[in-house]
PQR file of N, CA, C, O and H, with PARSE charges and radii, in Angstrom:
ATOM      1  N   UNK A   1     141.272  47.328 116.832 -0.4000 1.5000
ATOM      2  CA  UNK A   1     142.206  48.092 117.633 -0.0000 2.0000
ATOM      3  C   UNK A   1     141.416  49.029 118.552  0.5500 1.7000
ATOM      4  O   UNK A   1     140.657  49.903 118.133 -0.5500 1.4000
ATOM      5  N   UNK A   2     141.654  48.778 119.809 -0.4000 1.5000
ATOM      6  CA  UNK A   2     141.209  49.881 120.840 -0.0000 2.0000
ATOM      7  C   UNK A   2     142.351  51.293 121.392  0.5500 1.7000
ATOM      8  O   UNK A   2     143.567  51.408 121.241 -0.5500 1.4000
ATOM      9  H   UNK A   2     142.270  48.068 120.150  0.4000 1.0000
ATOM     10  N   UNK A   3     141.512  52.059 121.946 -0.4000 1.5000
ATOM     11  CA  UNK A   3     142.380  53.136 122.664 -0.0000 2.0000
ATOM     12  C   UNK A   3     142.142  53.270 123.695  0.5500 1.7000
ATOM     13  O   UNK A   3     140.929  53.440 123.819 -0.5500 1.4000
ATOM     14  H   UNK A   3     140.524  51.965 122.068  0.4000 1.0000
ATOM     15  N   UNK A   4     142.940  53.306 125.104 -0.4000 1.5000
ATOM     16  CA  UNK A   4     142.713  53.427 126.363 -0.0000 2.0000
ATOM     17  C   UNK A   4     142.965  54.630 126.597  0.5500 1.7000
ATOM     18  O   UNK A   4     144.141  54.993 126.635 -0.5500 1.4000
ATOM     19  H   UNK A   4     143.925  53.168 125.003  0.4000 1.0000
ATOM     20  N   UNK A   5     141.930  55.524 126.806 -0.4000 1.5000
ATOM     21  CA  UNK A   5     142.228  56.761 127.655 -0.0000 2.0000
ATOM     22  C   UNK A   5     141.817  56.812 128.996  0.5500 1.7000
ATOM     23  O   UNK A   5     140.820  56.287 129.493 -0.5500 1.4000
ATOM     24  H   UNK A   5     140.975  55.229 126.775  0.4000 1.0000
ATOM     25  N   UNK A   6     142.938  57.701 129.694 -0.4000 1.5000
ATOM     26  CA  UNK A   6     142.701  57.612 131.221 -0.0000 2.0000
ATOM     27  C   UNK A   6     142.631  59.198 131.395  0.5500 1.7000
ATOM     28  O   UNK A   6     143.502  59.890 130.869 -0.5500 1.4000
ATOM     29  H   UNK A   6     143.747  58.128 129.291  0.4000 1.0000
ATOM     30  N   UNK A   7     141.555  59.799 132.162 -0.4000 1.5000
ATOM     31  CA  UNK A   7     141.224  60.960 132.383 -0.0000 2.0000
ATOM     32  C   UNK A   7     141.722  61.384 134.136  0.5500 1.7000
ATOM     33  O   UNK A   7     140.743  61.821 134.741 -0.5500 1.4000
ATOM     34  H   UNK A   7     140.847  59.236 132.590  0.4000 1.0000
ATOM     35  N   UNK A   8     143.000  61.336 135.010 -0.4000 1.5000
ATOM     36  CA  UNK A   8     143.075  61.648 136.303 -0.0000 2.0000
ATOM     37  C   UNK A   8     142.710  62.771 137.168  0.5500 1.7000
ATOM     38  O   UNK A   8     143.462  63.569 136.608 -0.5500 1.4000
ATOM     39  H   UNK A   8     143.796  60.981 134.519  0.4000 1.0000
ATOM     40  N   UNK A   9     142.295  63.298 137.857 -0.4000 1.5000
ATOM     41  CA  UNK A   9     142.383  64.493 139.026 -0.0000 2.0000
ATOM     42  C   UNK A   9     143.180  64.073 139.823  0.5500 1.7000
ATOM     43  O   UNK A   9     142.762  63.275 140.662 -0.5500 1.4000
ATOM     44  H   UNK A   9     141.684  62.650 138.312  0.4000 1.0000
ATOM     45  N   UNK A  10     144.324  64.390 139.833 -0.4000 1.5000
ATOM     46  CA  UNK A  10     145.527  63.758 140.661 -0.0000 2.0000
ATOM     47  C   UNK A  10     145.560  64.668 141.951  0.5500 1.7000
ATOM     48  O   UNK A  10     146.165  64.119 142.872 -0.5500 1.4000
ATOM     49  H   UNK A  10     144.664  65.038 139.151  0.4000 1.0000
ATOM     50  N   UNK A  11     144.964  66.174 142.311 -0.4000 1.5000
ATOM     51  CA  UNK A  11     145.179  67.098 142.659 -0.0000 2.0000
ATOM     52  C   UNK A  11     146.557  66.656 143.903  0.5500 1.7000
ATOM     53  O   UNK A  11     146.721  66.089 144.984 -0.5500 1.4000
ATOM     54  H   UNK A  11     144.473  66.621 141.563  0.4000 1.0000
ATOM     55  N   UNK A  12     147.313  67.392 142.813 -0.4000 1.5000
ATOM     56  CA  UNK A  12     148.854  67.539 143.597 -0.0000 2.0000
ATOM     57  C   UNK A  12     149.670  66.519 143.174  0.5500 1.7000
ATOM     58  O   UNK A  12     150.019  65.512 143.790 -0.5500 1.4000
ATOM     59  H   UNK A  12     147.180  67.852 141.935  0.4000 1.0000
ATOM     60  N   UNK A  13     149.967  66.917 141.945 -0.4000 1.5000
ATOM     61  CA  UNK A  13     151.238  65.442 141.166 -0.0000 2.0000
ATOM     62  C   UNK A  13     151.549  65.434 142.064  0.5500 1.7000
ATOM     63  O   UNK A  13     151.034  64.645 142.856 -0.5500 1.4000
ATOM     64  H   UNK A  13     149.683  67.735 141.445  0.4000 1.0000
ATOM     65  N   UNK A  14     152.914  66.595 142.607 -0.4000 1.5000
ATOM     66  CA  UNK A  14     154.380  65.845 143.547 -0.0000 2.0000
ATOM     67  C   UNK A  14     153.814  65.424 144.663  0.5500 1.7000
ATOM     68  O   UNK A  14     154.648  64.823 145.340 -0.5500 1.4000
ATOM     69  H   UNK A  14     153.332  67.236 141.963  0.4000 1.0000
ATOM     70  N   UNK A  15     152.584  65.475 145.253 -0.4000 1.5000
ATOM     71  CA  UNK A  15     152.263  64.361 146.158 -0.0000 2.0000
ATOM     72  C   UNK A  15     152.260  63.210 145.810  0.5500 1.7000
ATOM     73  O   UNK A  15     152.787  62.364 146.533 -0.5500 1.4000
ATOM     74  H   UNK A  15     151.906  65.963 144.703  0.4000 1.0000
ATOM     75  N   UNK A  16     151.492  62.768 144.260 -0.4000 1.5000
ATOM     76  CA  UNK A  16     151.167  61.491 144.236 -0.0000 2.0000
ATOM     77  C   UNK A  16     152.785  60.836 143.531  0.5500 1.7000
ATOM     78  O   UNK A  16     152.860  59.614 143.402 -0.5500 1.4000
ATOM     79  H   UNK A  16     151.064  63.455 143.673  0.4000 1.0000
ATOM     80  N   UNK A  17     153.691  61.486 143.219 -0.4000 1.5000
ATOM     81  CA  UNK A  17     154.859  61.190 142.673 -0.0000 2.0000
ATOM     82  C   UNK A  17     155.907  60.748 143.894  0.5500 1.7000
ATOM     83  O   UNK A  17     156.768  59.877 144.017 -0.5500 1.4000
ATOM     84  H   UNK A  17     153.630  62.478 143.324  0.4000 1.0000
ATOM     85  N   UNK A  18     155.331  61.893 144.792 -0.4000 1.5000
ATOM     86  CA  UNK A  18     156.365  61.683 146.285 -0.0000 2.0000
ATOM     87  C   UNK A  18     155.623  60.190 146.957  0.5500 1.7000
ATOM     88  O   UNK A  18     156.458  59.566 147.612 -0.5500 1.4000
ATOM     89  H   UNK A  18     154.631  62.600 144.692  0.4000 1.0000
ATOM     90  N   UNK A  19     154.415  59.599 146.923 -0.4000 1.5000
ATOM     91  CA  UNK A  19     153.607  58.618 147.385 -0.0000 2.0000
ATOM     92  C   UNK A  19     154.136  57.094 146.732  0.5500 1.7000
ATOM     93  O   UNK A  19     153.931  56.054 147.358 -0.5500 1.4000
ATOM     94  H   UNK A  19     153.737  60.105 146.390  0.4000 1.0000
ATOM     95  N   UNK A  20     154.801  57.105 145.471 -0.4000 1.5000
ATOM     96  CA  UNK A  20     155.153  56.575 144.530 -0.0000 2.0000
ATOM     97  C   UNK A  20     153.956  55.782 143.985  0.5500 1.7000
ATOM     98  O   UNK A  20     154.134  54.571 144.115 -0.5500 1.4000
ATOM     99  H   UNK A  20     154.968  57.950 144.962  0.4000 1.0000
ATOM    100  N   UNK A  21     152.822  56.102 143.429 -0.4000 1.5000
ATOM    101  CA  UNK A  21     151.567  55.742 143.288 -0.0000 2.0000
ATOM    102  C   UNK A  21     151.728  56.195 141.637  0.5500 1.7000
ATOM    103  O   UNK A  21     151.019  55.555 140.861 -0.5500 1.4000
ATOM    104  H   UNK A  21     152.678  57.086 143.323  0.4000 1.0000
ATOM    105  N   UNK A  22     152.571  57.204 141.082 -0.4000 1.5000
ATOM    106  CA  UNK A  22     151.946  58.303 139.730 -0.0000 2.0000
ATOM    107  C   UNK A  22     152.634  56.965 138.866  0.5500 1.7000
ATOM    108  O   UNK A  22     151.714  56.252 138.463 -0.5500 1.4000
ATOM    109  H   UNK A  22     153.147  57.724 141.713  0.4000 1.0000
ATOM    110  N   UNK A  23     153.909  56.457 138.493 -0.4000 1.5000
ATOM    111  CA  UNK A  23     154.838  55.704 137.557 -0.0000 2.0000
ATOM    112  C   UNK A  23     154.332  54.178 138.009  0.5500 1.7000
ATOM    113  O   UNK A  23     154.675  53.382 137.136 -0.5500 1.4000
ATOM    114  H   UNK A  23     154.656  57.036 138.820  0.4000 1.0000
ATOM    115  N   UNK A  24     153.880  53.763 138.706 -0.4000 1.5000
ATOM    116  CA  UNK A  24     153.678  52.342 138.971 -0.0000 2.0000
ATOM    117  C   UNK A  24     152.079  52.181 138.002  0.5500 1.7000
ATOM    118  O   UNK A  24     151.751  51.354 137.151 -0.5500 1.4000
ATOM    119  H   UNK A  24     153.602  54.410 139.415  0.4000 1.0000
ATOM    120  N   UNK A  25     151.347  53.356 138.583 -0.4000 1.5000
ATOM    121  CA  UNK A  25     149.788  53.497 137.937 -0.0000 2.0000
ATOM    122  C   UNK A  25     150.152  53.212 136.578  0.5500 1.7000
ATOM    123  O   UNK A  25     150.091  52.091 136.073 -0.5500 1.4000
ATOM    124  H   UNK A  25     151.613  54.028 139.275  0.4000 1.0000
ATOM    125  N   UNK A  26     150.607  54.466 135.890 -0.4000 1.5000
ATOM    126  CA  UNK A  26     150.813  54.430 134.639 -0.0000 2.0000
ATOM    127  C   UNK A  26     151.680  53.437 133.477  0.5500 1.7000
ATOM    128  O   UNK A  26     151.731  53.576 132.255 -0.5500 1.4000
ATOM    129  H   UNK A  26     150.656  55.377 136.301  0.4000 1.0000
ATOM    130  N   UNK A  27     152.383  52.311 134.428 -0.4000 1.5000
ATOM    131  CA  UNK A  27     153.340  51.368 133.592 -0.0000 2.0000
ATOM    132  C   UNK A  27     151.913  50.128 133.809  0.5500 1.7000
ATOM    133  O   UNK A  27     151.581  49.158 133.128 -0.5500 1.4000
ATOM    134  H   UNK A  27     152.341  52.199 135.421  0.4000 1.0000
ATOM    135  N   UNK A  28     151.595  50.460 134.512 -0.4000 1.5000
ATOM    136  CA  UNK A  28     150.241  49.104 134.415 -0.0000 2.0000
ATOM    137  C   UNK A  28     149.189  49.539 133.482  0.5500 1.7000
ATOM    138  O   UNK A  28     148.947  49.001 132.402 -0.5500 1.4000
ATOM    139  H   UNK A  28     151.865  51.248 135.065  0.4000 1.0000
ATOM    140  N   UNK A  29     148.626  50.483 133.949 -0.4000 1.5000
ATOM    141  CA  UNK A  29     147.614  50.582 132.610 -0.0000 2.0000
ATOM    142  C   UNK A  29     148.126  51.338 131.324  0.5500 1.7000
ATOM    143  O   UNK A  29     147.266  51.982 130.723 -0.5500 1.4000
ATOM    144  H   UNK A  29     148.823  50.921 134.827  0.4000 1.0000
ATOM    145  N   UNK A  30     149.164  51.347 130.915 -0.4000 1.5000
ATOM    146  CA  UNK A  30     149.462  51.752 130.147 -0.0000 2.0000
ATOM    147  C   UNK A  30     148.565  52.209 128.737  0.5500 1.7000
ATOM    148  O   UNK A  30     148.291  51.647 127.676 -0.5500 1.4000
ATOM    149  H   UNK A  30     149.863  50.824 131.403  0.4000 1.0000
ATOM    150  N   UNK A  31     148.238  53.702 129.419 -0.4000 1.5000
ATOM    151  CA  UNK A  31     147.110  54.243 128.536 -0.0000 2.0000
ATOM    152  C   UNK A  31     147.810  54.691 127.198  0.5500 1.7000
ATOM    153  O   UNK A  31     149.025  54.888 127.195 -0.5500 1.4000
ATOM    154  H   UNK A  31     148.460  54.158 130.281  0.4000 1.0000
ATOM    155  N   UNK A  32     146.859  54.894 125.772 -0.4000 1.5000
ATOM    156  CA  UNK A  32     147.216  55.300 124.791 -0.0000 2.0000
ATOM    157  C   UNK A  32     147.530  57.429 124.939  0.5500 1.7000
ATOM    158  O   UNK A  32     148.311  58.234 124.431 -0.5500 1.4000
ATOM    159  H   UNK A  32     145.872  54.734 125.774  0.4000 1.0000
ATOM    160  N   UNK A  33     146.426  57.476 125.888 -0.4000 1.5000
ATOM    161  CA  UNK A  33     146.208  58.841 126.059 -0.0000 2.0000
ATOM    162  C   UNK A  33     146.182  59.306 127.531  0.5500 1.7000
ATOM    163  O   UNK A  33     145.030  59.302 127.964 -0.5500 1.4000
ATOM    164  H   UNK A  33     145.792  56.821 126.301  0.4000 1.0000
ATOM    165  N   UNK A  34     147.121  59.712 128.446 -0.4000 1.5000
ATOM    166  CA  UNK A  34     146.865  59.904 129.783 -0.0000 2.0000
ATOM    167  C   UNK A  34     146.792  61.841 129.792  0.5500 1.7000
ATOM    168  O   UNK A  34     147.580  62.705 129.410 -0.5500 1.4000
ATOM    169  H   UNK A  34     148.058  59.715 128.094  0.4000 1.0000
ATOM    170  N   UNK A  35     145.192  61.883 130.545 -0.4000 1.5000
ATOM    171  CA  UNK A  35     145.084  63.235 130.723 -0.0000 2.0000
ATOM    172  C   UNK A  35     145.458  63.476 132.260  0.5500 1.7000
ATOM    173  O   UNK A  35     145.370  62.508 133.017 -0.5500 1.4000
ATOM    174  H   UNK A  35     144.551  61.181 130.856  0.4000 1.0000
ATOM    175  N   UNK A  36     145.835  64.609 132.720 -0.4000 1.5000
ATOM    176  CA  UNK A  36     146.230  64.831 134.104 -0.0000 2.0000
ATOM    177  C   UNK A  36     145.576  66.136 134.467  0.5500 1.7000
ATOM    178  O   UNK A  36     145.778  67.251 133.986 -0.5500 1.4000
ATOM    179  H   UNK A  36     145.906  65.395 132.105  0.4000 1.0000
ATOM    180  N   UNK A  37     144.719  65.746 135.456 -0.4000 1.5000
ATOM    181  CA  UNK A  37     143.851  67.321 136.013 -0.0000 2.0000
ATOM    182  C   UNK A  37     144.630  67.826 137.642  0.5500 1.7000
ATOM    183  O   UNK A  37     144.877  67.094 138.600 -0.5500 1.4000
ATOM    184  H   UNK A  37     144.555  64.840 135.846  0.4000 1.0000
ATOM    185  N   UNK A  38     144.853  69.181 137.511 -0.4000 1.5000
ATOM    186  CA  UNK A  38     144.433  69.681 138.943 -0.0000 2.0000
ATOM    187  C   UNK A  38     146.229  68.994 139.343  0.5500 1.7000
ATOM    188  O   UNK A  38     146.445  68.218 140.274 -0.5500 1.4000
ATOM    189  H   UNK A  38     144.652  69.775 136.732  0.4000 1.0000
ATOM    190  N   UNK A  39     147.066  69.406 138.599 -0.4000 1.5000
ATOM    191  CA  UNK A  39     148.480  68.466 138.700 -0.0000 2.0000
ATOM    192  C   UNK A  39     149.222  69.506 140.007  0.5500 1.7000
ATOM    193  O   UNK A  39     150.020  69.134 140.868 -0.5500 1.4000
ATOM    194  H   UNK A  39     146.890  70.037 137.843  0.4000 1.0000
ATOM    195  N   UNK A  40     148.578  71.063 139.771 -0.4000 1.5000
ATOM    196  CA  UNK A  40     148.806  72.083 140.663 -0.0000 2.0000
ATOM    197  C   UNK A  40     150.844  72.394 140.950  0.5500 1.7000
ATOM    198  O   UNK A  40     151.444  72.753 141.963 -0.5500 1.4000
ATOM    199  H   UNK A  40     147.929  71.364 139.072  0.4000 1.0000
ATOM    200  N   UNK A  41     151.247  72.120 139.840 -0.4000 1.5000
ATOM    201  CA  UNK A  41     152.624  72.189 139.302 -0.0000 2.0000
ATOM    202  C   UNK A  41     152.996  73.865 138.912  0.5500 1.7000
ATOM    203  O   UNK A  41     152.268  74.631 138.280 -0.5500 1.4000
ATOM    204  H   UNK A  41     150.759  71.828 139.017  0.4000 1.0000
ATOM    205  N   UNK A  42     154.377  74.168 139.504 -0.4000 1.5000
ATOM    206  CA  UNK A  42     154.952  75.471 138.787 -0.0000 2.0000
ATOM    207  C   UNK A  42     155.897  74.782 137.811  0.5500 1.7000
ATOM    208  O   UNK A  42     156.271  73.641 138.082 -0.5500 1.4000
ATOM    209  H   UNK A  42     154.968  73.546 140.018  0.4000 1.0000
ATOM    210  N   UNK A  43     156.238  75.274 136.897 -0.4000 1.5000
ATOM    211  CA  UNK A  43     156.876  75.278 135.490 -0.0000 2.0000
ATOM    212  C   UNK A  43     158.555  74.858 136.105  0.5500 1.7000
ATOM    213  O   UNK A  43     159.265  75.782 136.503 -0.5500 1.4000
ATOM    214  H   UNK A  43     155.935  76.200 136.676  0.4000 1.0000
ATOM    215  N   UNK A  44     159.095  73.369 136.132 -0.4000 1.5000
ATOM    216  CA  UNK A  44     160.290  73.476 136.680 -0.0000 2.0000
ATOM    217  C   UNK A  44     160.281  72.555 138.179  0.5500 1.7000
ATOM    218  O   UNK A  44     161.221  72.319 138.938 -0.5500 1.4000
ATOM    219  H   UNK A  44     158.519  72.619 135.808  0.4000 1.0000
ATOM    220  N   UNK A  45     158.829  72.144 138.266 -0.4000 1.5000
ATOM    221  CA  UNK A  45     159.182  71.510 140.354 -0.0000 2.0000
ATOM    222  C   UNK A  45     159.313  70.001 139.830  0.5500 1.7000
ATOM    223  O   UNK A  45     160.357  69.819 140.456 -0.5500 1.4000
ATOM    224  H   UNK A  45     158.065  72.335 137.649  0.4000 1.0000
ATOM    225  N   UNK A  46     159.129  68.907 139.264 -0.4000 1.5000
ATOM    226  CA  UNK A  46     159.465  68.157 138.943 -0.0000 2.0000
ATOM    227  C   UNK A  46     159.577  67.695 137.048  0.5500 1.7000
ATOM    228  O   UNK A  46     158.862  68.088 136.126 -0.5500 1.4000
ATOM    229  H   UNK A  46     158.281  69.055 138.756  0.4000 1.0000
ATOM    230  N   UNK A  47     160.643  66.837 137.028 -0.4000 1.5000
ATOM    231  CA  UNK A  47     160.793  66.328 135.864 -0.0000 2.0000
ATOM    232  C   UNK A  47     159.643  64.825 135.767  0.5500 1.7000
ATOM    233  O   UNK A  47     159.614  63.785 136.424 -0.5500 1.4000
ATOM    234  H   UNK A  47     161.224  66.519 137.777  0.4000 1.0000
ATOM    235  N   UNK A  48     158.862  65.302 134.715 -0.4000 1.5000
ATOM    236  CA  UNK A  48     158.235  63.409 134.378 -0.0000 2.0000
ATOM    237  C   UNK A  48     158.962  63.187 133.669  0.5500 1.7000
ATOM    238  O   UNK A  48     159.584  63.993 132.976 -0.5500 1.4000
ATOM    239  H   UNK A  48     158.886  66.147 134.181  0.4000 1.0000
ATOM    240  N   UNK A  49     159.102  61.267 133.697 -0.4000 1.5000
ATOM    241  CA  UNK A  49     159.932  60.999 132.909 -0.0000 2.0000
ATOM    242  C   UNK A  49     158.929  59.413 132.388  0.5500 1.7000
ATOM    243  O   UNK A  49     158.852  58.250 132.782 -0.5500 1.4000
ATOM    244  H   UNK A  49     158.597  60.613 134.260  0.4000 1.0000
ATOM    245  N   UNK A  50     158.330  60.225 131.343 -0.4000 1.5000
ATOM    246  CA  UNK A  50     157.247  59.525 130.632 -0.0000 2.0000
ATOM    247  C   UNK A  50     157.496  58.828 129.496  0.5500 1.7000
ATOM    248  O   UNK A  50     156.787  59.145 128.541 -0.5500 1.4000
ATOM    249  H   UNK A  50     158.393  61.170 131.023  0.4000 1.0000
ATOM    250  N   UNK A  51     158.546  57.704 129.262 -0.4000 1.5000
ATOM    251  CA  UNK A  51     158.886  57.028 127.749 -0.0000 2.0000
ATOM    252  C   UNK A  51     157.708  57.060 126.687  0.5500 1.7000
ATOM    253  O   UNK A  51     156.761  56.339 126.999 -0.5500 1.4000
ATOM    254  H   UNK A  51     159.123  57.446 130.038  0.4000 1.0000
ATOM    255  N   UNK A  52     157.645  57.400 126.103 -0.4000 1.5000
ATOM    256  CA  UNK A  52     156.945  57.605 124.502 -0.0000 2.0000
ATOM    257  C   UNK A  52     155.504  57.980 124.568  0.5500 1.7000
ATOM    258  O   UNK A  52     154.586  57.417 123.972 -0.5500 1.4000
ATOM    259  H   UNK A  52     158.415  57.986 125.850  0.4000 1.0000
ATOM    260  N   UNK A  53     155.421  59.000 125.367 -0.4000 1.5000
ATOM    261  CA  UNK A  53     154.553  60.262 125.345 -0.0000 2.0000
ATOM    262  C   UNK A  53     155.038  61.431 125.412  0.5500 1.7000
ATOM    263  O   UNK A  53     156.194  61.773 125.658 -0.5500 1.4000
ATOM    264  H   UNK A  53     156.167  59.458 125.852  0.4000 1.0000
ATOM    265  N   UNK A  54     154.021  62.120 125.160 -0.4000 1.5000
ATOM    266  CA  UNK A  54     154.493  64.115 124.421 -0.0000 2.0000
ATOM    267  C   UNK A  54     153.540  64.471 125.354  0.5500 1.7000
ATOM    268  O   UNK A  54     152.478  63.901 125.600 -0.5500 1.4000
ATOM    269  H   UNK A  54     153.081  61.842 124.960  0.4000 1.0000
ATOM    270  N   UNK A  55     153.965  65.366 125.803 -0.4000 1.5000
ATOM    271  CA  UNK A  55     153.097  66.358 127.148 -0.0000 2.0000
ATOM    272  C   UNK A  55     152.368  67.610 126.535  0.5500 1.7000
ATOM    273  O   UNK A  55     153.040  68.143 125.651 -0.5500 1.4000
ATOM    274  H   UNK A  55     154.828  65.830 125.603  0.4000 1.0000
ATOM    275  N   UNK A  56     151.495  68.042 126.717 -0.4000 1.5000
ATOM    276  CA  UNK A  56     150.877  68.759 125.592 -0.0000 2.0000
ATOM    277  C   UNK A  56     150.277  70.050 126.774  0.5500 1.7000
ATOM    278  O   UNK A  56     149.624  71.009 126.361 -0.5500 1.4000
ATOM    279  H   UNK A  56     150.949  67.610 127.435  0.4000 1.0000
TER
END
């Protein structure tokens, strides 16, 4: 059994969410562990809607 972790610098989720690049990435490589750097988010500007991951 392997684990795929993916480590991103996305700098600026709702760009790459508004690009539609963030949910297409992540249903393909469907990592065990997705880290997100530099997401540059206030508490409340978008909802992820990540099926069977916990945001930490």
């Amino acid at each position: 059994m392997s684990t795929k972790i993916i480590s991103w610098n996305v700098n600026g989720l709702r760009a790459c969410v508004a690009k539609n690049t963030f949910y297409p990435f992540v249903e393909e490589e469907k990592p065990d562990i997705l880290c997100l750097q530099e997401t540059k988010l206030q508490e409340g500007q978008i909802d992820l809607l990540l099926n069977d991951y916990h945001a930490y």
